[in-house]
ROLUM-661716 format. One record per atom (N, C-alpha, C, O, CB): z, x, y; residue in one letter; atom name; residue number from 1. Coordinates in nm, 2 decimals. Atoms other than C-alpha are relative to their C-alpha. Glycine has a CB too. Example, Ala and Ser with C-alpha at 12.3 -4.5 7.8 and 13.67 -1.06 7.14 Angstrom:
{{0.00,0.09,-0.12},a,N,1} {{0.78,1.23,-0.45},a,CA,1} {{0.00,0.09,0.12},a,C,1} {{0.07,0.19,0.12},a,O,1} {{0.12,-0.10,0.00},a,CB,1} {{0.00,-0.09,-0.11},s,N,2} {{0.71,1.37,-0.11},s,CA,2} {{0.08,-0.08,0.11},s,C,2} {{0.09,-0.03,0.22},s,O,2} {{-0.14,0.04,0.05},s,CB,2} 
This chain:
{{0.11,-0.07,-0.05},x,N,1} {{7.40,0.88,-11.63},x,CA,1} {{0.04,0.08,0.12},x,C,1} {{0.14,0.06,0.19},x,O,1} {{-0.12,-0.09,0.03},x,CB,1} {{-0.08,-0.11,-0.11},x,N,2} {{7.43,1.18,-11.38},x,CA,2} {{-0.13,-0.06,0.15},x,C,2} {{-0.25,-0.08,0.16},x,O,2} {{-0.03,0.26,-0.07},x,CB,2} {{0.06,0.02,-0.15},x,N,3} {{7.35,1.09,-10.98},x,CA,3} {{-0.06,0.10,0.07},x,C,3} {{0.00,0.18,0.13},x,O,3} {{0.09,-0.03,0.08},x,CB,3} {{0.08,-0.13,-0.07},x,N,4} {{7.07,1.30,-10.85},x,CA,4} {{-0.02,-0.02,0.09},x,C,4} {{-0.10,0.06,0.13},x,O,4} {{-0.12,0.05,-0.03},x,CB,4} {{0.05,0.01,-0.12},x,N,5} {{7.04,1.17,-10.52},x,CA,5} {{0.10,0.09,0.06},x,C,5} {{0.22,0.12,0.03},x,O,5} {{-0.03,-0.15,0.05},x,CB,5} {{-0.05,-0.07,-0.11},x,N,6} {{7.10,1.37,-10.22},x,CA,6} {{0.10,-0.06,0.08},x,C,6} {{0.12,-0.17,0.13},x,O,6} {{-0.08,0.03,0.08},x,CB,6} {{-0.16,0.04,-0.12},x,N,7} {{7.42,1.39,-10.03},x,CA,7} {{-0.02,0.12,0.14},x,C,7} {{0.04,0.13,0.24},x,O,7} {{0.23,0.04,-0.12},x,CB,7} {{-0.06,-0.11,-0.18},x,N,8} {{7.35,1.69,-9.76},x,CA,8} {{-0.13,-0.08,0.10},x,C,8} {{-0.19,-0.18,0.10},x,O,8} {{-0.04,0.27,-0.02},x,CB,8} {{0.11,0.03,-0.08},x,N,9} {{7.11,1.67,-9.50},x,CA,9} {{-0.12,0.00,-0.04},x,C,9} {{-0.15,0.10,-0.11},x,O,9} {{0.01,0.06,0.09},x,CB,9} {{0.10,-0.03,0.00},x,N,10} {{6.79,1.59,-9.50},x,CA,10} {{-0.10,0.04,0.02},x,C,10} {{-0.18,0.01,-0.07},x,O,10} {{-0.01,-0.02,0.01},x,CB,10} {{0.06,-0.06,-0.05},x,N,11} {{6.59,1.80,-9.29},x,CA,11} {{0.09,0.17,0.01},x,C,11} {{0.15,0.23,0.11},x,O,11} {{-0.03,-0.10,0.11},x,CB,11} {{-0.03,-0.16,0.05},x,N,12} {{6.70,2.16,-9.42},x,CA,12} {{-0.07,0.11,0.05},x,C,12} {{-0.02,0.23,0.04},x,O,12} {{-0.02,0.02,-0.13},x,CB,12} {{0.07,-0.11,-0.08},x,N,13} {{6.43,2.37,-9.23},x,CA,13} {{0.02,-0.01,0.12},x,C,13} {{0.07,-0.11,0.16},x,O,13} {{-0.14,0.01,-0.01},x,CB,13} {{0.02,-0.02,-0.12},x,N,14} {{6.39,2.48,-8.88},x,CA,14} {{-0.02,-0.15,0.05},x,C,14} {{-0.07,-0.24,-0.02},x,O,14} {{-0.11,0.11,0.03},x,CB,14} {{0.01,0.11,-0.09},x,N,15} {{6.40,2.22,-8.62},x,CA,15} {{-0.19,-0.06,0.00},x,C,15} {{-0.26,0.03,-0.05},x,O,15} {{0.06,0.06,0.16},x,CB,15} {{0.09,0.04,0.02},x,N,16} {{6.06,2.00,-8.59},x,CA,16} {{-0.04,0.01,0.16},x,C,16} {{0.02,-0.05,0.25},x,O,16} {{0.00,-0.11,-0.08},x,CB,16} {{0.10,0.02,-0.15},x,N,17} {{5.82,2.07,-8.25},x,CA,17} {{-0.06,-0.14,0.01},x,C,17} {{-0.19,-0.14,0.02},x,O,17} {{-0.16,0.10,0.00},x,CB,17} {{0.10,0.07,-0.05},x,N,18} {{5.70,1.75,-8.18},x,CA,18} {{-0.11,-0.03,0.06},x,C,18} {{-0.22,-0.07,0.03},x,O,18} {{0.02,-0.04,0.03},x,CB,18} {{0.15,-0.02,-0.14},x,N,19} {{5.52,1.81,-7.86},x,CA,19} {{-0.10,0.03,-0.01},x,C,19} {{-0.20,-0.03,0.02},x,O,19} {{-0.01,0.10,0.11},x,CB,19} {{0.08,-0.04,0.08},x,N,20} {{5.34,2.03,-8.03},x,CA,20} {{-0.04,-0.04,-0.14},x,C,20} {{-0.10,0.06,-0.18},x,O,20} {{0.03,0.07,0.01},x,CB,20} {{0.03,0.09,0.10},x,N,21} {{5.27,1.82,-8.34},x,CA,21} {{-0.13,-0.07,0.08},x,C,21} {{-0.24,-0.03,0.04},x,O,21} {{0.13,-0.10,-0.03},x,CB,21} {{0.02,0.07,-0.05},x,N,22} {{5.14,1.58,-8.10},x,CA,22} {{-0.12,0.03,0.05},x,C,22} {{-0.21,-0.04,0.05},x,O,22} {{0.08,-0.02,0.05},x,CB,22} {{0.08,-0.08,-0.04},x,N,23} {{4.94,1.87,-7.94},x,CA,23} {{-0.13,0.02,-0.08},x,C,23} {{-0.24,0.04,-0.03},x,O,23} {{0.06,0.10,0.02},x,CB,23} {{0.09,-0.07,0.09},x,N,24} {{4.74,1.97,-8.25},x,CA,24} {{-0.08,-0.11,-0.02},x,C,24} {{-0.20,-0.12,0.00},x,O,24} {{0.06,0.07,-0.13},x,CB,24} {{0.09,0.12,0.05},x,N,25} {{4.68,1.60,-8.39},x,CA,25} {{-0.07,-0.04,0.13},x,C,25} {{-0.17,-0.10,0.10},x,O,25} {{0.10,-0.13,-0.07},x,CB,25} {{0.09,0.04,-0.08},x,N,26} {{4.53,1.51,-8.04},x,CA,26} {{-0.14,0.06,0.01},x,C,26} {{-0.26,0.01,0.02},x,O,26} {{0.06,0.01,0.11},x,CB,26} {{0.15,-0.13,0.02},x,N,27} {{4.29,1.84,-8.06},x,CA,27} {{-0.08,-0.04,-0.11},x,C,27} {{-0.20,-0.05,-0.11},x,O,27} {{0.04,0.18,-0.03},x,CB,27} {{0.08,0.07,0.10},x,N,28} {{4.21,1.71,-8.40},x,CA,28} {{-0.06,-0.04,0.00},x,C,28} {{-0.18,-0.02,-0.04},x,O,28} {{0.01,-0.05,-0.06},x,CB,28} {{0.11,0.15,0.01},x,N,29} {{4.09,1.41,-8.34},x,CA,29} {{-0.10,-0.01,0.10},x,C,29} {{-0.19,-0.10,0.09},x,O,29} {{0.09,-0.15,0.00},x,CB,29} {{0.10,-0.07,-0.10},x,N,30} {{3.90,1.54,-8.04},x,CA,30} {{-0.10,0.05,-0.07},x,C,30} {{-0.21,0.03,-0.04},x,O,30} {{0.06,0.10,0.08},x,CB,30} {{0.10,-0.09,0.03},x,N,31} {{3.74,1.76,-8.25},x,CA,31} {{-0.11,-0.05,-0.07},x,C,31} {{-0.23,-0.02,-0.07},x,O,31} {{0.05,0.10,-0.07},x,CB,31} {{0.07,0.09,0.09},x,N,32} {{3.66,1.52,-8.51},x,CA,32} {{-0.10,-0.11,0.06},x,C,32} {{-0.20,-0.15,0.01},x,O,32} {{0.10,-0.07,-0.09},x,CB,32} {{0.14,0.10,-0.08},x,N,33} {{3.50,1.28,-8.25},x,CA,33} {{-0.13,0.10,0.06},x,C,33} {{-0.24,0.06,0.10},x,O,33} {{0.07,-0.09,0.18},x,CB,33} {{0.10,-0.06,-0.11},x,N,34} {{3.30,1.53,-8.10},x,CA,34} {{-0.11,0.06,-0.08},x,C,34} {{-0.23,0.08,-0.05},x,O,34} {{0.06,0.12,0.11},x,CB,34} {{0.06,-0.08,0.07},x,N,35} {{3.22,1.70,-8.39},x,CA,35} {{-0.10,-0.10,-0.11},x,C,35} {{-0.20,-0.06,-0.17},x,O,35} {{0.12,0.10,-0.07},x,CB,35} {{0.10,0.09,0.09},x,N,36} {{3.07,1.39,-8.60},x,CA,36} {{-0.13,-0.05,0.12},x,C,36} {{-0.23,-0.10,0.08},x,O,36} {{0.09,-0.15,-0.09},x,CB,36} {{0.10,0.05,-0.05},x,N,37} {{2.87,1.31,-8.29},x,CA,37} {{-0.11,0.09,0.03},x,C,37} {{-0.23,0.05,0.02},x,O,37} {{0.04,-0.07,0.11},x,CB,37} {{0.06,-0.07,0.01},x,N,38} {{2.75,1.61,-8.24},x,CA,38} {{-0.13,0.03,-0.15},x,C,38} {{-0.25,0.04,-0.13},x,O,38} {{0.10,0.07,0.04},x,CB,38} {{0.10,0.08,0.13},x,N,39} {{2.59,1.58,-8.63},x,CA,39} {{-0.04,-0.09,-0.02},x,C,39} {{-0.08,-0.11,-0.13},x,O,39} {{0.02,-0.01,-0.11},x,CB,39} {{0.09,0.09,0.01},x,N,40} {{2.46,1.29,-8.56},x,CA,40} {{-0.09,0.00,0.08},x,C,40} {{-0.20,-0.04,0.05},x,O,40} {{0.04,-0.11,0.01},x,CB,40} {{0.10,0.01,-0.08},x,N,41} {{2.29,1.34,-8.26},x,CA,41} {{-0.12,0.13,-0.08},x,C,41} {{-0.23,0.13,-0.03},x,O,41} {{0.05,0.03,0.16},x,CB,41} {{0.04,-0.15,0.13},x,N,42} {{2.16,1.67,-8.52},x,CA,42} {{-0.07,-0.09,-0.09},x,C,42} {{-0.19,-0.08,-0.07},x,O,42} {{0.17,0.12,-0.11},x,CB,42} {{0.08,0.09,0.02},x,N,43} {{2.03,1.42,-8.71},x,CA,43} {{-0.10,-0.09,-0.01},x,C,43} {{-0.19,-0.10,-0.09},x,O,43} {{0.01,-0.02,0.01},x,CB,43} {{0.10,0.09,-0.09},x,N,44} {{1.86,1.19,-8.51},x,CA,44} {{-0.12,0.07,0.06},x,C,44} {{-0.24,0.03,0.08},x,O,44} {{0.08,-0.05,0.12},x,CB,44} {{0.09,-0.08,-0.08},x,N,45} {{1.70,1.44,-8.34},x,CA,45} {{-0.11,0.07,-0.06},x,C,45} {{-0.22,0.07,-0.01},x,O,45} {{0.06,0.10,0.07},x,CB,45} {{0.09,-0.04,0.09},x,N,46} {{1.55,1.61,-8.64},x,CA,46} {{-0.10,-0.09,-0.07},x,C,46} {{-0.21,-0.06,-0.12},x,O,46} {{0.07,0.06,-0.08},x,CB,46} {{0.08,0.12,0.05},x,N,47} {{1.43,1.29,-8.77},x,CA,47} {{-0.10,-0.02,0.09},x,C,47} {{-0.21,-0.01,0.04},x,O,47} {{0.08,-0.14,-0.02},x,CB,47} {{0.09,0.03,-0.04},x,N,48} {{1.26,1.20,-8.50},x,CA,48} {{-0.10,0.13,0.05},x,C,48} {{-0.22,0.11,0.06},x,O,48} {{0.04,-0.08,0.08},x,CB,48} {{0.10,-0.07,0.02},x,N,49} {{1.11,1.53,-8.43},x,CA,49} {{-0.09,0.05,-0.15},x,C,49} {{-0.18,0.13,-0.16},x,O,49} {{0.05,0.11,0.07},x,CB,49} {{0.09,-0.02,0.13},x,N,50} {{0.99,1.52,-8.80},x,CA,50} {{-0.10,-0.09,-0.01},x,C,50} {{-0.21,-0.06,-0.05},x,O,50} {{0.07,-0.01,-0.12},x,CB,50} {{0.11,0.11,-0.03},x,N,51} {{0.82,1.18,-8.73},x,CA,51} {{-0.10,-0.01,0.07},x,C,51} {{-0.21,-0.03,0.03},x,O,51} {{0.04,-0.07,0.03},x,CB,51} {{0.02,-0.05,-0.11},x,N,52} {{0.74,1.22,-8.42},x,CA,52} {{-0.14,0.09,0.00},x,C,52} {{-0.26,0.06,0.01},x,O,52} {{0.13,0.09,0.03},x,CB,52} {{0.07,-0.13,-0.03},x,N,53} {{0.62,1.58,-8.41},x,CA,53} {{0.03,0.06,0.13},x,C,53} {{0.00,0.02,0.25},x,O,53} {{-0.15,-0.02,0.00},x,CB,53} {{-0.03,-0.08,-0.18},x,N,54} {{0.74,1.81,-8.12},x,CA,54} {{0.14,0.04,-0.02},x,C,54} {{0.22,-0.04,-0.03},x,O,54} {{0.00,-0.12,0.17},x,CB,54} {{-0.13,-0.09,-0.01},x,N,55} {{1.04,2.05,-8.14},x,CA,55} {{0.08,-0.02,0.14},x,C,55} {{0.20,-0.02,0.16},x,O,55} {{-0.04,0.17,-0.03},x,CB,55} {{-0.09,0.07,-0.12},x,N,56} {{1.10,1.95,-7.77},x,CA,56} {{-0.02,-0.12,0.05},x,C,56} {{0.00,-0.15,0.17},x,O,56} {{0.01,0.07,0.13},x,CB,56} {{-0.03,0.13,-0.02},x,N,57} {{1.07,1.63,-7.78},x,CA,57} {{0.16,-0.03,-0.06},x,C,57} {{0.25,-0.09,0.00},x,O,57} {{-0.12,-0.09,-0.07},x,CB,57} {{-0.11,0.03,0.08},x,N,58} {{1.35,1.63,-8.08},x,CA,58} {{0.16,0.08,0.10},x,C,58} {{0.27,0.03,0.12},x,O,58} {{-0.04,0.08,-0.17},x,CB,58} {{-0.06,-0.11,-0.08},x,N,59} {{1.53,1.93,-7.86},x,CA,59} {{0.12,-0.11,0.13},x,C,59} {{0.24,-0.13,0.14},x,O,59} {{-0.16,0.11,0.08},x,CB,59} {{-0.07,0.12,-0.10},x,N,60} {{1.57,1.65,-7.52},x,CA,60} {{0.08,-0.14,-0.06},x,C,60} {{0.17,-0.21,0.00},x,O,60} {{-0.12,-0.07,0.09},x,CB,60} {{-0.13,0.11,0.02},x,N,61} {{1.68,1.37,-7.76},x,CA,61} {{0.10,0.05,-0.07},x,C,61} {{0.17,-0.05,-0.09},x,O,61} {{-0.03,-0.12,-0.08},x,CB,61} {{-0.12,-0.04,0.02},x,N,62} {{1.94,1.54,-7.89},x,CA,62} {{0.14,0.00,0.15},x,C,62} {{0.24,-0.06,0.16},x,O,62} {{-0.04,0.13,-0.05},x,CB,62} {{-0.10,-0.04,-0.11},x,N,63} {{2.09,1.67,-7.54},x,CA,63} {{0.03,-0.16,0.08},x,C,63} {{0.13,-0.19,0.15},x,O,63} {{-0.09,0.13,0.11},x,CB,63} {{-0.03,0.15,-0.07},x,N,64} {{2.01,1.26,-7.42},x,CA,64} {{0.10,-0.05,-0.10},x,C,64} {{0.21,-0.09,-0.05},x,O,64} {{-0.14,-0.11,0.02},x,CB,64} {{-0.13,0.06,0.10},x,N,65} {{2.22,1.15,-7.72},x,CA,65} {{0.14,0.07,0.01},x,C,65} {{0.24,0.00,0.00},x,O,65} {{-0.04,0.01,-0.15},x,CB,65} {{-0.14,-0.08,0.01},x,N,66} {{2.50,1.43,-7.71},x,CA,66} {{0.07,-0.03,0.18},x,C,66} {{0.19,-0.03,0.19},x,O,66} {{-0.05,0.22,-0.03},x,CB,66} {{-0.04,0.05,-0.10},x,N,67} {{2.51,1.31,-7.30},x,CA,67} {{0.12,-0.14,0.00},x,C,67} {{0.23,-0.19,0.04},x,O,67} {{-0.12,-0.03,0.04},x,CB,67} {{-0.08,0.20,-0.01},x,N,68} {{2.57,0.95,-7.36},x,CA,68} {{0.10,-0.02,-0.12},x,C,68} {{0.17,-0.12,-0.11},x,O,68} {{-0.16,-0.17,-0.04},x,CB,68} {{-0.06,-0.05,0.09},x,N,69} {{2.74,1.04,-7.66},x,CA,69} {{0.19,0.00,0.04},x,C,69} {{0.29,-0.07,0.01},x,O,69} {{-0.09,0.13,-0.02},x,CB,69} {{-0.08,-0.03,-0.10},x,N,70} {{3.00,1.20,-7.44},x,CA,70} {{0.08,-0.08,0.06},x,C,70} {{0.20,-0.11,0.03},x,O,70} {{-0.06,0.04,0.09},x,CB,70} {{0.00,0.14,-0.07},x,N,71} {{2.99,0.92,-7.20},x,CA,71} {{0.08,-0.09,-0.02},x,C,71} {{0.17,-0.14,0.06},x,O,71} {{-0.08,-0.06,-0.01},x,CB,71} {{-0.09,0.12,0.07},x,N,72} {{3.11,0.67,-7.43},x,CA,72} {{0.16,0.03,-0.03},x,C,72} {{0.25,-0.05,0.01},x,O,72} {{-0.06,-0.03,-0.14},x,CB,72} {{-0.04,-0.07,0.09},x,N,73} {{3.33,0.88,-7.64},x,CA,73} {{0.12,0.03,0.13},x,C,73} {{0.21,0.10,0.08},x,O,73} {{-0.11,0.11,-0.08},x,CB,73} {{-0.12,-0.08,-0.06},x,N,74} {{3.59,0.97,-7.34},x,CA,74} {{0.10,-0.12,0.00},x,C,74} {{0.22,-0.10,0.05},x,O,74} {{-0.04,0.06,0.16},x,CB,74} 
């Protein structure tokens, strides 16, 4: 049987940025925290101004939830 495995190097493209690797996936996952809390407090807020009743009532719990939200979240 014929041997297909590799004998040269492994890493055949341009050098790898880490730092910047490192950079992006941090922003990511920033984004992704901020960005699911942000639709939840979107959520929440609509629910209870549907229950509720009052567009600024729903309006302040949003901005109190996207606060403490924050808060936690750092």
């Amino acid at each position: 049987m014929a041997d297909h495995t590799p004998t040269g190097p492994v890493e055949l493209g341009a050098q790898m940025d880490y730092a910047e690797h490192d950079r992006t996936y941090k922003a990511f996952l920033t984004l992704a925290k901020y960005g699911s809390l942000v639709c939840a407090a979107i959520l929440v807020a609509m629910a209870f101004g549907f229950f509720v009743g009052g567009f600024f009532s729903g309006v302040i719990l949003f901005i109190v939830i996207t606060a403490l939200g924050a808060l936690i979240l750092r």
